[in-house]
Structure formats: structure tokens, C-alpha cells
C-alpha positions in Angstrom: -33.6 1.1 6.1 -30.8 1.3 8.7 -29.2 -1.9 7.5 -29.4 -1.1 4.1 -27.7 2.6 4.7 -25.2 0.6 7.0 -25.0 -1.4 3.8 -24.2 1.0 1.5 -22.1 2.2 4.0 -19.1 -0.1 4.7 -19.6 -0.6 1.5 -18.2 2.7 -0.4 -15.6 2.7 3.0 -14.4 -0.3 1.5 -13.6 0.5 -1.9 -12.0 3.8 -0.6 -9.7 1.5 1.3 -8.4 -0.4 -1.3 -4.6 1.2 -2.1 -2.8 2.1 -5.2 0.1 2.3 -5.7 0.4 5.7 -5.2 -0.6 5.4 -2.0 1.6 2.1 -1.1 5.0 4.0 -2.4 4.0 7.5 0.0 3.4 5.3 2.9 6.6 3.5 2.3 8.3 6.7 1.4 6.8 7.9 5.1 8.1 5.2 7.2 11.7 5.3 5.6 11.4 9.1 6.4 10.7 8.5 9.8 13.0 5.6 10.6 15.7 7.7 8.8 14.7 11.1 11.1 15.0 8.9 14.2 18.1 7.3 13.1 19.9 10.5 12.9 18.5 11.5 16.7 15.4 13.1 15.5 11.7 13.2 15.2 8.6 13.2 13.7 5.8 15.8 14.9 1.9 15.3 14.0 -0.9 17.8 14.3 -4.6 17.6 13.7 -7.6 19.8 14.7 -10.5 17.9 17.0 -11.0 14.6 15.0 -7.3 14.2 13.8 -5.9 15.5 16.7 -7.1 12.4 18.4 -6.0 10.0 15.3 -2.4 12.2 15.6 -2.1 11.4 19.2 -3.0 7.8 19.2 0.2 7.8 16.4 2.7 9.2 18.1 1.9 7.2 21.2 2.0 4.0 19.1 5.3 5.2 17.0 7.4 5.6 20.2 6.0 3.1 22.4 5.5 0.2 20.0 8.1 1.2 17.3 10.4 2.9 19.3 10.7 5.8 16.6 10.1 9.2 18.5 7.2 11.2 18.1 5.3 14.2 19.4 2.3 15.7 19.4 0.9 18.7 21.3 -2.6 18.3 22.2 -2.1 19.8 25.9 -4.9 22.6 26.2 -2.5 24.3 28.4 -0.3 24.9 25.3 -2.6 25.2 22.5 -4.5 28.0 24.6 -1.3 29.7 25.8 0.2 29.7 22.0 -3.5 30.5 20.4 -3.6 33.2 22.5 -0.3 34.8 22.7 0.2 34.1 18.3 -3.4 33.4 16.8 -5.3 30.0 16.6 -4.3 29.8 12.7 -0.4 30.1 13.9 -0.3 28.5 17.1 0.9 25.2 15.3 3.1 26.9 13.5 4.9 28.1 16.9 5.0 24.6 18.1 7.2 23.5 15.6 9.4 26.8 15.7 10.0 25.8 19.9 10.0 22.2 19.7 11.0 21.5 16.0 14.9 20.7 15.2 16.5 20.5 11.6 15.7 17.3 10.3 12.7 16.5 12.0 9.2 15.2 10.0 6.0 17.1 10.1 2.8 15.2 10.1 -0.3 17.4 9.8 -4.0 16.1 9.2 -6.4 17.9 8.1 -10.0 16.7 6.2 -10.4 19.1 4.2 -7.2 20.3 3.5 -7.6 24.0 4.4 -6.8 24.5 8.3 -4.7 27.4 8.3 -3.1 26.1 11.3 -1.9 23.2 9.9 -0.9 24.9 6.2 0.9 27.8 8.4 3.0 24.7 10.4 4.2 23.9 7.1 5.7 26.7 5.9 7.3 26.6 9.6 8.7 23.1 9.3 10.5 24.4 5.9 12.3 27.1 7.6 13.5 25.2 10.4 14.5 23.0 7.4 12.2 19.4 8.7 13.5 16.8 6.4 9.8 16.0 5.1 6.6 17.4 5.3 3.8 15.1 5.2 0.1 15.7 4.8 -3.2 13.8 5.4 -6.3 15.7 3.9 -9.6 15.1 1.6 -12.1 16.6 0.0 -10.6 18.5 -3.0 -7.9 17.1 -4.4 -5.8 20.7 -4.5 -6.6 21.6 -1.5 -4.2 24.3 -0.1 -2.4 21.7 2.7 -2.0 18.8 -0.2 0.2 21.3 -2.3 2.0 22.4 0.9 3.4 19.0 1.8 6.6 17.1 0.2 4.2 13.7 0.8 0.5 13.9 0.9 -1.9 10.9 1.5 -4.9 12.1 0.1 -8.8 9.9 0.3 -10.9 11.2 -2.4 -14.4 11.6 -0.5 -16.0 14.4 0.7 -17.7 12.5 3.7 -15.6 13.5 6.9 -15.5 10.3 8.8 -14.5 8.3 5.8 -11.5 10.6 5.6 -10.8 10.3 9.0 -10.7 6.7 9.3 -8.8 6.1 6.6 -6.2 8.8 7.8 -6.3 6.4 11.2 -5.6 3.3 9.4 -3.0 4.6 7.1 -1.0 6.3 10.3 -1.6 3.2 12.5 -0.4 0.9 9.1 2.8 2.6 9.1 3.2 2.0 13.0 3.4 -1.6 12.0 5.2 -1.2 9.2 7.8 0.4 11.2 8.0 -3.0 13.7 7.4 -5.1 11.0 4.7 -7.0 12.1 1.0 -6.3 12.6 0.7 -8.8 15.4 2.9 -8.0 18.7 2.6 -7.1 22.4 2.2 -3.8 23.1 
């Protein structure tokens, strides 16, 4: 019974993973945003709430160590509850960008569903400070509210959380190495 769900499993998660080309041209269209950004002395900025704030930090340590293109995220408790309190949970992203954004900078927000206000409110942040892109990772529906927010938005067509999650991984950790070049290097 396990091994058959386990089955079934890695199964559907591969099929998800197989791209189109959709999906091929926005991850290209990413990485040239980013390595453009950085190029001009910017940077790119990634959010996500509990899951995807773990897959958005593991990115922008990998981007600026391993690919030398600098990015930020903000998962410091110390901030988040300072800026939650003082603005709102559902803006305190949004704040983040307004202090530490700059014109020309990329936004990066990840959310599974699609509907985190946090993230949604960041975008409309990143526009007024006039980011260069927005990007978006989400699933479930696929017009959810943070998907029509975005300029670029990856989207996984399942409703099962952690096969939008890790797909959001490898698609963000893919880019890292399409930023080097290589997918085999020392870190």
C-alpha cells in the first residue's frame, strides 16, 4: 500500500515536471531579467510565507554566492515581527520592498496558492518603486489573484501543496544554474 501510493506518487510529480515551452521561455525570460538587474547595480528580492520562505532563501543564497547575481531575502523574525506589527502581517512585505527596494530591482514572490495578501500587496509595492519585473511562483487556480499581479508568473497546475512547492524549488534552483551556466560546479 505505501509503495504503491509512493508509486503513484513520484509518478504524477513527474509528469508535472515535464516543461513547456511556456514555462522554458519565462524561466529564460527570468534569468535575463536578473542578470540584466544586476548588471545595471541592482537586485532581485524573493519572498515566500513558511514553505517558500525557506525555498526563497535557499535562492538568493545560491544566486549571490554561486552566481554572483545579488539577491535578498528577508526572513529575519526580528524584521518580519517589527514590520507585521508596526504595518499589518498582509503589508509587512510590502514595506520591505518600499525600505530596501530600488528602481530597477526584481521581485520574486512565492506563494502556493496564489492568494497571500502579503505577497499580492509586495507587488503592487514593487510597481511603485518602478522594479523592472515582477515575478511570481503560485498554484492551485490558475487566476489566482498573485498570477495576474506579476509581469512573469511560473505557475504548476496542481492543487497538492508539496508538489507546488518542489517544483517552485527546482525551477528557482534551475535558473541558479542557468545563471553560471553549468549545473555541475564547486560551490
Amino acid at each position: 500500500m505505501d509503495k504503491d501510493f509512493l508509486n503513484k506518487y513520484l509518478t504524477d510529480f513527474s509528469e508535472l515536471i515535464i516543461p513547456d515551452d511556456l514555462v522554458l521561455n519565462q524561466l529564460v525570460e527570468i534569468k535575463e531579467a536578473l542578470v540584466s538587474a544586476h548588471s545595471k547595480g541592482n537586485k532581485g528580492l524573493i519572498f515566500g510565507n513558511g514553505g517558500s520562505a525557506a525555498i526563497a532563501s535557499h535562492f538568493s543564497v545560491d544566486l549571490t554566492k554561486n552566481a554572483s547575481v545579488r539577491c535578498l531575502n528577508f526572513n529575519e523574525s526580528d524584521l518580519i515581527t517589527c514590520f507585521s506589527n508596526d504595518y499589518g502581517f498582509e503589508n509587512w512585505i510590502a514595506k520591505a520592498v518600499e525600505f530596501y527596494g530600488d528602481q530597477g530591482d526584481v521581485l520574486i514572490v512565492i506563494s502556493s496558492s496564489g492568494k497571500s495578501k502579503n505577497m499580492i500587496n509586495a507587488t503592487t509595492a514593487a510597481r511603485a518603486k518602478k522594479f523592472s519585473k515582477i515575478v511570481t511562483l503560485s498554484g492551485f487556480e490558475e487566476n489566482n489573484p498573485l498570477r495576474i499581479s506579476g509581469d512573469i508568473n511560473l505557475w504548476v497546475n496542481s492543487k497538492a501543496y508539496n508538489f507546488v512547492e518542489n517544483l517552485h524549488q527546482i525551477w528557482l534552483l534551475a535558473l541558479v544554474d542557468l545563471v553560471i551556466g553549468d549545473r555541475e560546479y564547486s560551490a
